[in-house]
C-alpha positions as a printed NumPy array, in Angstrom:
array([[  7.786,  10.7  ,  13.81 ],
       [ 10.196,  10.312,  10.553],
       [  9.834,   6.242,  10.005],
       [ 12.235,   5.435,   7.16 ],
       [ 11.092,   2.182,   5.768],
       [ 13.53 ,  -0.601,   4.106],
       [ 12.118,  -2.889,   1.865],
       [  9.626,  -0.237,   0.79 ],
       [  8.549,  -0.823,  -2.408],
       [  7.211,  -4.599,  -1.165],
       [  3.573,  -5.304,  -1.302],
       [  3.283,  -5.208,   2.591],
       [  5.853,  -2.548,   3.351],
       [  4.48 ,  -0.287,   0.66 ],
       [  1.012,   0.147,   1.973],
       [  2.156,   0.685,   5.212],
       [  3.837,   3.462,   3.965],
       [  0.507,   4.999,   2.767],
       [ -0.959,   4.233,   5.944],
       [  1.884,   5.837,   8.024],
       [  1.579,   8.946,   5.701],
       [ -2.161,   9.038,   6.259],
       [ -1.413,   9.164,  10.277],
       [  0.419,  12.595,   9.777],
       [  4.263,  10.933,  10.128],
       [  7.13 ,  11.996,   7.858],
       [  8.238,   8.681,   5.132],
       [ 11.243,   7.823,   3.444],
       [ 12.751,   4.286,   2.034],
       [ 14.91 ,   2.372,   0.135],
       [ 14.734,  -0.715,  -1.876],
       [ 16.098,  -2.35 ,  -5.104],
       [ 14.801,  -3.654,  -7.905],
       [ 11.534,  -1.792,  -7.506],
       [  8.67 ,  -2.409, -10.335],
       [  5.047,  -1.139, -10.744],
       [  2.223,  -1.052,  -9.442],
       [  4.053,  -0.481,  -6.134],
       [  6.732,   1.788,  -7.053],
       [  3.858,   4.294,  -9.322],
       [  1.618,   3.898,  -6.033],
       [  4.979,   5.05 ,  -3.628],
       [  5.285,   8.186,  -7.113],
       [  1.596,   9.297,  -6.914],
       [  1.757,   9.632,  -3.129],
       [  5.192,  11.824,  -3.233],
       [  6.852,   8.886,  -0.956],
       [ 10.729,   9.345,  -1.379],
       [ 12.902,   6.602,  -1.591],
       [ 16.547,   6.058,  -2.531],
       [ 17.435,   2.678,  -4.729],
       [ 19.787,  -0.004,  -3.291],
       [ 20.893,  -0.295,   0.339],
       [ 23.699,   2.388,   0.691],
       [ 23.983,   3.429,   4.377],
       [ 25.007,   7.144,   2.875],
       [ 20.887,   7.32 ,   1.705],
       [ 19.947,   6.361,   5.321],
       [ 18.238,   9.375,   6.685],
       [ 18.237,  10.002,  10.683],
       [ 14.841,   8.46 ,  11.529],
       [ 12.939,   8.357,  14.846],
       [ 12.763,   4.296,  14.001],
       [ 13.794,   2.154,  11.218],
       [ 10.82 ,  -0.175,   9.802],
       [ 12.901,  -3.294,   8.44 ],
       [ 10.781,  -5.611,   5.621],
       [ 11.709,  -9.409,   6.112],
       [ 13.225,  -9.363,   2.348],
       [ 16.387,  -7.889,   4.645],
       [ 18.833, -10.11 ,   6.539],
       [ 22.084, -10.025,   8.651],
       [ 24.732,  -8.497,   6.003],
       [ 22.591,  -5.877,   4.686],
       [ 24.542,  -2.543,   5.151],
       [ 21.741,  -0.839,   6.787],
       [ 20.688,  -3.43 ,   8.938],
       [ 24.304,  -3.858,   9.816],
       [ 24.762,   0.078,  10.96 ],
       [ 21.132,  -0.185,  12.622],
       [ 22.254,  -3.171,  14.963],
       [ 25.668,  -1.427,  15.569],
       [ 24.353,   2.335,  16.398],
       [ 21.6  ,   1.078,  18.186],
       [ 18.937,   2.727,  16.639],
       [ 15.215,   1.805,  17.05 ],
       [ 13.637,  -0.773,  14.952],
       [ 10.796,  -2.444,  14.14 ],
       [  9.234,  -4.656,  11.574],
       [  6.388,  -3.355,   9.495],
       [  3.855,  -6.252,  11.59 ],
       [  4.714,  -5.117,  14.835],
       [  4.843,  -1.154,  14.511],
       [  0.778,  -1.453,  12.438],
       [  0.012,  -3.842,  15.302],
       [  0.988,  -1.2  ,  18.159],
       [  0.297,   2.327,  16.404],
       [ -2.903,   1.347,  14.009],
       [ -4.763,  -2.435,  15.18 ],
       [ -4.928,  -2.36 ,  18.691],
       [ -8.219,  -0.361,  18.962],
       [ -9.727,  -1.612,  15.158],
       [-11.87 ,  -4.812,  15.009],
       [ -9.65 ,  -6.7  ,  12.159],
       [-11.189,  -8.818,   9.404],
       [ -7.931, -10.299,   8.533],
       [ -7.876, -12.718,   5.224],
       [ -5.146, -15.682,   5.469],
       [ -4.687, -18.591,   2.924],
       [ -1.967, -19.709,   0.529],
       [ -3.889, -18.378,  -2.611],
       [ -6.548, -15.63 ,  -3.063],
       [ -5.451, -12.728,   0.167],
       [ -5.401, -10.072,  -1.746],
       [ -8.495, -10.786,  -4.029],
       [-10.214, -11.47 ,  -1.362],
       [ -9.601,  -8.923,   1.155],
       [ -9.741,  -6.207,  -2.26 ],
       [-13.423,  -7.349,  -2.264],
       [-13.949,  -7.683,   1.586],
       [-13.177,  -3.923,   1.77 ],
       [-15.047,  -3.33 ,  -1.408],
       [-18.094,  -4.595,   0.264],
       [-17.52 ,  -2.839,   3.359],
       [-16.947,   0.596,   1.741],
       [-19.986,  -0.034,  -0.674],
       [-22.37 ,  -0.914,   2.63 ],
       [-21.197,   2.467,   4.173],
       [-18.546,   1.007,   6.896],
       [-16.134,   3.162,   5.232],
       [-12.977,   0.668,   6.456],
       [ -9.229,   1.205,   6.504],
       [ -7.314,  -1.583,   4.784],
       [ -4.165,  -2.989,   3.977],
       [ -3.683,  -5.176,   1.383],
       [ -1.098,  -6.691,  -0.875],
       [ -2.223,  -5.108,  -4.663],
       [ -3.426,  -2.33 ,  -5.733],
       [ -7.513,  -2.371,  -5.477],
       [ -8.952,  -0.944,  -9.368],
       [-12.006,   0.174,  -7.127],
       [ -9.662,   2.325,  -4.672],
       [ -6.738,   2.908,  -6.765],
       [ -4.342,   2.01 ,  -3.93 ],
       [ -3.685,  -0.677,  -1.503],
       [ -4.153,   0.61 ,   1.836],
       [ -5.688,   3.784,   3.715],
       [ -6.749,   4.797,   6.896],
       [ -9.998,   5.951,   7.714],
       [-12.149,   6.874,  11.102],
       [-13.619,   3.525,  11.013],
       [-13.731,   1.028,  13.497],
       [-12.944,  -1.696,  10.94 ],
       [ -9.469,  -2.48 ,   9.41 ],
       [ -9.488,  -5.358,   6.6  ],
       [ -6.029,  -6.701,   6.393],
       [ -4.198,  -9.277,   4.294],
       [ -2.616, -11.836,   6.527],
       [  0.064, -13.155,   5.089],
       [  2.363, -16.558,   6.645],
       [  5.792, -15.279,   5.484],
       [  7.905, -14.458,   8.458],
       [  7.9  , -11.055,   9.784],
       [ 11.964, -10.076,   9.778],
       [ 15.287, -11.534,  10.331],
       [ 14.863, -10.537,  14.477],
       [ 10.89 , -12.023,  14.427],
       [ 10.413, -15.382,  12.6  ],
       [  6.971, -15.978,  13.461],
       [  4.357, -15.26 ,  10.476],
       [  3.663, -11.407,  10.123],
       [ -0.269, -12.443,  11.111],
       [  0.127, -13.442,  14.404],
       [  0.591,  -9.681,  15.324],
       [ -2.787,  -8.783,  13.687],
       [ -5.23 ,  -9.878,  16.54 ],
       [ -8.322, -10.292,  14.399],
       [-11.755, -10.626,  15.075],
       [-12.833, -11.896,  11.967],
       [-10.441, -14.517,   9.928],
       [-11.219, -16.113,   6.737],
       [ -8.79 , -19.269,   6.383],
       [ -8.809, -19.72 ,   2.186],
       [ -6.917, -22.839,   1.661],
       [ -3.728, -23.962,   2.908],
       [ -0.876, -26.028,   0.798],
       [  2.763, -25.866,   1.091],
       [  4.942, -23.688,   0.145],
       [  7.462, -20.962,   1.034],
       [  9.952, -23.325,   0.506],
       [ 12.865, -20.787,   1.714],
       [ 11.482, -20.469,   5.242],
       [  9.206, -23.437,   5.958],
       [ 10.62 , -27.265,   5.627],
       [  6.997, -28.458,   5.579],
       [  3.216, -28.178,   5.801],
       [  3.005, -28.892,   9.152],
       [  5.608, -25.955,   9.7  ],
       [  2.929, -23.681,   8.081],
       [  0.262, -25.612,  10.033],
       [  1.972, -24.379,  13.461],
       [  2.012, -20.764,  12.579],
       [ -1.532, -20.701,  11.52 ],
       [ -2.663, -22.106,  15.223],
       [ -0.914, -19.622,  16.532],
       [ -2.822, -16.975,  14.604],
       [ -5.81 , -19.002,  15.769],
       [ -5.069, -19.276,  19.414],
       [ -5.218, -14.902,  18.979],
       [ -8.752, -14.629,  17.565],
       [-11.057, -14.009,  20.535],
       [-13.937, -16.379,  21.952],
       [-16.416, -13.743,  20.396],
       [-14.497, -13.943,  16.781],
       [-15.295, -15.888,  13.964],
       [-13.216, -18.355,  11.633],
       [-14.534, -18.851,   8.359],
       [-12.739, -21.649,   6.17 ],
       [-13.868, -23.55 ,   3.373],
       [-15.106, -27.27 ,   3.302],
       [-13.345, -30.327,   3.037],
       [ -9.931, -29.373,   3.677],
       [ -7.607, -31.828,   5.624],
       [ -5.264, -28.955,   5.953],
       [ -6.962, -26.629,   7.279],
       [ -8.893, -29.646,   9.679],
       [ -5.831, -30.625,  11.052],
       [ -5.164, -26.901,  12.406],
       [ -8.517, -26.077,  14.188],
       [ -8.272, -29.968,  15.645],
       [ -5.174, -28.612,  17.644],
       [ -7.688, -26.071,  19.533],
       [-10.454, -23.833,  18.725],
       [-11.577, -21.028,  21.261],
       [-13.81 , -19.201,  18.908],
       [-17.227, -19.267,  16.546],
       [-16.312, -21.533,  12.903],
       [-18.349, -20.447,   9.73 ],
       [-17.702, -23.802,   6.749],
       [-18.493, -23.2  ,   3.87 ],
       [-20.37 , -25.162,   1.364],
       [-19.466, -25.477,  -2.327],
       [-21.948, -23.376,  -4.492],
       [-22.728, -23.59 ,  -8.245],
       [-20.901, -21.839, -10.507],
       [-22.667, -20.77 , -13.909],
       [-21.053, -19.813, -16.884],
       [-22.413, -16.306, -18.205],
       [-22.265, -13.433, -20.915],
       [-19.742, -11.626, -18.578],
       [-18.392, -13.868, -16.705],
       [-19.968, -16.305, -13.849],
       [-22.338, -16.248, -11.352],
       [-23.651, -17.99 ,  -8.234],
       [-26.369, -17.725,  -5.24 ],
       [-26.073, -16.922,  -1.406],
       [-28.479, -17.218,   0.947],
       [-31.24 , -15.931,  -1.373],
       [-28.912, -13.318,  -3.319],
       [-27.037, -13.646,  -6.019],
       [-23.835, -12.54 ,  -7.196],
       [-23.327, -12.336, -11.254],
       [-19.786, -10.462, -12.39 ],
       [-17.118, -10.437, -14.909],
       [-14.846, -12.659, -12.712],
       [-13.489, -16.319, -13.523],
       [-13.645, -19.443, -11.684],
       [-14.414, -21.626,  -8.481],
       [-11.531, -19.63 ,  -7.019],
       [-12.979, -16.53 ,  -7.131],
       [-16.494, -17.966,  -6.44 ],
       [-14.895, -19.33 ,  -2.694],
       [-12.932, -15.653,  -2.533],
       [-16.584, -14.272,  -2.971],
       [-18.263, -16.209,  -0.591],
       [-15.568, -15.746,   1.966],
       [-15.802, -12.17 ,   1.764],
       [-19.494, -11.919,   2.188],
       [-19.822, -14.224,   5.162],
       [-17.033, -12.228,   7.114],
       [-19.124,  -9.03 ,   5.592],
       [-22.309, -10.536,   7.414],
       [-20.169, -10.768,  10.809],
       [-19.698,  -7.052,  11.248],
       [-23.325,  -6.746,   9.821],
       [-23.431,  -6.607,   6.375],
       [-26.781,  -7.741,   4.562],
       [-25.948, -11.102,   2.112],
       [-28.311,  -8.88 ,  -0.83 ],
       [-26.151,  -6.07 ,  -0.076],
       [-22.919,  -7.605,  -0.529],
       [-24.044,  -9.476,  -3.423],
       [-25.141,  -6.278,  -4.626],
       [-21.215,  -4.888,  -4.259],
       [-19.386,  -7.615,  -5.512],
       [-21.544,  -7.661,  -8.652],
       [-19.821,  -3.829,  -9.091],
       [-16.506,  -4.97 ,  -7.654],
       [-13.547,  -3.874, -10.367],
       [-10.964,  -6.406,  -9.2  ],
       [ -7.146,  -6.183,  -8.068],
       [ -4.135,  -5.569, -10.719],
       [ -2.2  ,  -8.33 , -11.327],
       [ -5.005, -10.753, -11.148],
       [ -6.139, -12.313, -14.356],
       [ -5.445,  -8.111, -15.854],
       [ -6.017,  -7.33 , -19.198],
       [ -2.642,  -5.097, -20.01 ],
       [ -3.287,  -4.918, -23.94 ],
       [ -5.764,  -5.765, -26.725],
       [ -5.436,  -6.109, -30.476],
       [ -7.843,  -7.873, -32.93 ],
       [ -6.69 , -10.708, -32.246],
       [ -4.692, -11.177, -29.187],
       [ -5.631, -10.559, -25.5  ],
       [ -2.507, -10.224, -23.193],
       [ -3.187, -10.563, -19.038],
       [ -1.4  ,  -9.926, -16.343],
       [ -1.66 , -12.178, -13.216],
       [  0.362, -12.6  , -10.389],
       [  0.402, -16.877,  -9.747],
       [  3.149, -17.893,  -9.217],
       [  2.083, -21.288,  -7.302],
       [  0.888, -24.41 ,  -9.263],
       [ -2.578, -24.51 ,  -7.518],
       [ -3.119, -20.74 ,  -8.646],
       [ -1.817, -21.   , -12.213],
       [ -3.811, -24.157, -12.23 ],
       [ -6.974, -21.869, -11.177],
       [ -6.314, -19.173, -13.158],
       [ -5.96 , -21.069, -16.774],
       [ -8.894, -23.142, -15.753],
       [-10.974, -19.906, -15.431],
       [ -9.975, -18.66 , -18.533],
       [-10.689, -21.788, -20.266],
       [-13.975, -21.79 , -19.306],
       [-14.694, -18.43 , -20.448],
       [-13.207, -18.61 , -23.769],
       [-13.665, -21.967, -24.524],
       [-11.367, -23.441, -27.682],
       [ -9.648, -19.925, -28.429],
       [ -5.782, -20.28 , -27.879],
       [ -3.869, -19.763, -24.258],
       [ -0.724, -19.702, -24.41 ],
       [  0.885, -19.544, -20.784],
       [  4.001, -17.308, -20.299],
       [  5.793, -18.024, -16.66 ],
       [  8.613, -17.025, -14.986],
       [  9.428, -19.662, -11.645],
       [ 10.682, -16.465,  -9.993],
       [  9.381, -17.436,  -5.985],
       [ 11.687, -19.848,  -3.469],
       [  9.587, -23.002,  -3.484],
       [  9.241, -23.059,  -7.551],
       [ 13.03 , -22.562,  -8.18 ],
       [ 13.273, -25.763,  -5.044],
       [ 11.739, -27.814,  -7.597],
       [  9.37 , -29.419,  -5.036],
       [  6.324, -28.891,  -7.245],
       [  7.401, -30.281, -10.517],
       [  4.857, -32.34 , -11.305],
       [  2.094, -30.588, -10.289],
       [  3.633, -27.477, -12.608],
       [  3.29 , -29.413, -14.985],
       [ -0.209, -30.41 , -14.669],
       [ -1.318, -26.797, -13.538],
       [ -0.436, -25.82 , -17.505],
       [ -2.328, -28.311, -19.12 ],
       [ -5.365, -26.14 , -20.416],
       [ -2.636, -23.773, -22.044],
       [ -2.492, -24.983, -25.688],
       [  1.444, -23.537, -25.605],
       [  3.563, -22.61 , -22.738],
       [  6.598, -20.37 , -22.528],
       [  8.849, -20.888, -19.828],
       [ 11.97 , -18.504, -18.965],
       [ 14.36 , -20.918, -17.674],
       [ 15.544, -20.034, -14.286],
       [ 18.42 , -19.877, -12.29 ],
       [ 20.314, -21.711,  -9.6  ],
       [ 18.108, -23.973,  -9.496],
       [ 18.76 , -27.954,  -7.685],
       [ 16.608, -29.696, -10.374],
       [ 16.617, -30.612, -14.6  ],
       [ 13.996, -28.586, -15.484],
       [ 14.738, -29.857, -19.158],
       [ 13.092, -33.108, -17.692],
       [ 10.088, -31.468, -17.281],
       [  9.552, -29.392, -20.569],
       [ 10.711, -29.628, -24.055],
       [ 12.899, -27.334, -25.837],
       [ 10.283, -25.041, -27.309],
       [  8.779, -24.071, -24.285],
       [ 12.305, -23.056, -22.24 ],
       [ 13.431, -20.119, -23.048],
       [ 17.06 , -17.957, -21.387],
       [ 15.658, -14.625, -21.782],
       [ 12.442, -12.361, -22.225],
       [ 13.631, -11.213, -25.918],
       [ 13.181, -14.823, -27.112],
       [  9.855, -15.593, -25.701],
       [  8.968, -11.842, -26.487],
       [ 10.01 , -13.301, -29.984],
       [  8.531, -16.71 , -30.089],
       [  5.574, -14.903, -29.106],
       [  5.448, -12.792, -32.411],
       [  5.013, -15.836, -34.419],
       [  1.332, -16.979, -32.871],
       [ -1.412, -14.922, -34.805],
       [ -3.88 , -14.752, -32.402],
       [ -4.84 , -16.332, -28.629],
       [ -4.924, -14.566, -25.155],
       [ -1.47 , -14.446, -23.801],
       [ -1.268, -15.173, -19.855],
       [  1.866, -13.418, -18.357],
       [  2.269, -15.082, -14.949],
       [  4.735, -14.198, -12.286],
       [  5.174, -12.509,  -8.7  ],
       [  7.911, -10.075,  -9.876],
       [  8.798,  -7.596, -12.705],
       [  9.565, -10.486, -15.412],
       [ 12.216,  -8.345, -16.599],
       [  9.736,  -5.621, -18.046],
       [  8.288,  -8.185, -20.272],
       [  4.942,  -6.02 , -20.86 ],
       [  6.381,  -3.089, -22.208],
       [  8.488,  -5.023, -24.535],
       [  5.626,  -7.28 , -25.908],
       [  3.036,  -4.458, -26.059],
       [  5.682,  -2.389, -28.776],
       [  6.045,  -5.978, -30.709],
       [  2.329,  -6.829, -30.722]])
């Protein structure tokens, strides 16, 4: 079949590309402002696409895959409804032509899908399962963020967003899984869903699809995620307990069931990402020594806490929160690892629910173990953001924080956002 995909260079959409490749079919796309690491992934496999939306770069296709960053009024999806082609979105057509026969291990959560499911595949593939995966970053210890294999078990990121303008339940309710690992739950998504308990709904339906033989595994003492599995449970629950994190040479490390893992990563976060993985590991069969034994060689997932550059005296990372829970996690990881040397926090409030200005506050706590923070002021937003932050940390364009930036000596430099932050690496890697 020739699937041309819109919305290609997205996280989800792009790895389904790969994956549609992989099965022998012929791939072609367009999107817009498309940035790395998807767009050098979509390069390296020799994926065409066209930029922008222009019905002249719409191929014939045998069916049109439409991402759920397209709505009514996009040209293509406008000539698509009126010609009457065939159409899918990306959920449904891996549901039908890849899932159905694959025992999922599908990871779900506000924060940590991608990290975790990176090392839930890691594990798998270093235990000899060999599994196909889909996931929303590019893996360091693959080099891409999905494949298909032979095996029997597919490892997929499950994300709540909706699936397309024609399908507004959450893309993971067409996933089926066997395995689900429930990370946390908190609002947000302001764009699509008015509440939590909006969020809440969409998650028991994912739950009402796991199978009586399946297994949830969730973390403790979270009312969120209580309040879901009290509407109905049909299925084995895995809770787990809070471990001890330890501070080491390389990083951190903690114990499971008589293993231990001990690896360059930072945080509680990443501890419960850990522990998540390795219990849904142990469902299909994988050994707790053996999975500690992987994760203590697992590489990590771009975008996450990634060191871009390094000087003498200044340490620049990549990471991709964009939430104030996650940039809460991340700086607090950081902290602990480098104790009293500078952080300076660099954000950009690019995602729906920041600009909404329903987590003000808690932005504002998330940044407090950043000795500076840079802020690019954004647009169209409903709220005084001047309320919130003084005038030397608001900024109206990249140049001047890339600027501001060249007057601090020395400190490790957090770049935070979900989107290309106006190439913001490139130009602070030529001034540093």
């Amino acid at each position: 079949m020739h699937l041309h995909i819109l919305g290609i260079a997205g996280t989800f959409m792009g790895s389904l590309a790969l994956i549609a490749k992989q099965l022998g079919h012929q791939v072609s796309g367009q999107d817009q402002g498309v940035y790395p690491p998807m767009s050098t992934q979509l390069d390296q496999q020799n994926i065409n696409y066209a930029q922008g939306y222009e019905i002249a770069d719409m191929p014939e296709a045998d069916i049109y895959i439409i991402g759920n960053a397209l709505s009514r009024g996009n040209a293509c999806v406008e000539e698509i409804l009126k010609k009457q082609y065939a159409y899918a979105s990306g959920a449904q057509w891996l549901s039908e032509h890849v899932l159905r026969d694959k025992w999922v291990l599908a990871i779900s959560g506000t924060h940590g899908k991608t990290t975790t499911a990176s090392m839930l595949a890691w594990i798998l593939d270093y235990a000899g399962y060999n599994p196909s995966f889909l996931i929303g970053g590019v893996v360091e210890d693959f080099g891409v963020s999905s494949r298909l294999t032979d095996s029997n078990f597919f490892v997929i990121e499950a994300d709540e967003y909706d699936t397309a303008f024609f399908d507004k339940r959450s893309k993971f309710v067409h996933y089926h899984p066997k395995t689900l690992v429930i990370n946390n739950l908190e609002f947000d998504h302001a764009d699509i869903f008015d509440s939590l308990k909006d969020i809440q709904k969409q998650f028991h339906h994912l739950i009402r699809t796991v199978p009586n033989d399946g297994l949830i595994i969730r973390p403790e003492n979270n009312l969120a995620i209580d309040e879901v599995l009290e509407q109905g449970l049909w299925s084995s629950e895995k809770t787990l307990s809070t471990q001890t994190l330890k501070t080491t040479k390389i990083g951190t490390s903690f114990n499971v069931e008589g293993a231990k893992v001990n690896w360059h990563l930072l945080g509680e976060h990443n501890m419960q990402n850990g522990l998540s993985a390795i219990y849904a590991a142990h469902h299909v069969g994988v050994p707790f020594d053996v999975a500690c034994e992987a994760l203590n060689q697992f590489k990590g997932v771009k975008r996450r806490l990634e060191v871009k550059h390094r000087t003498q005296d200044i340490t620049l990372y990549d990471d991709f929160a964009h939430h104030p829970s996650a940039i809460q996690t991340t700086l607090s990881g950081l902290r602990g690892k480098v104790g009293g040397e500078t952080i300076v926090a660099i954000l950009e409030l690019r995602s729906n629910t920041m600009k909404s200005g329903i987590h003000q506050q808690s932005l504002v706590d998330a940044l407090t173990q950043a000795d500076q923070v840079l802020i690019l002021r954004p647009s169209n937003t409903d709220w005084n953001i001047d309320a919130l932050f003084n005038k030397h940390e608001l900024f109206n364009s990249v140049d001047e924080i890339v600027n501001a930036l060249s007057h601090i000596p020395k400190g490790h430099f957090v770049v935070m956002s979900n989107g290309g932050f106006d190439d913001i690496f490139n130009k602070l890697i030529k001034n540093l």
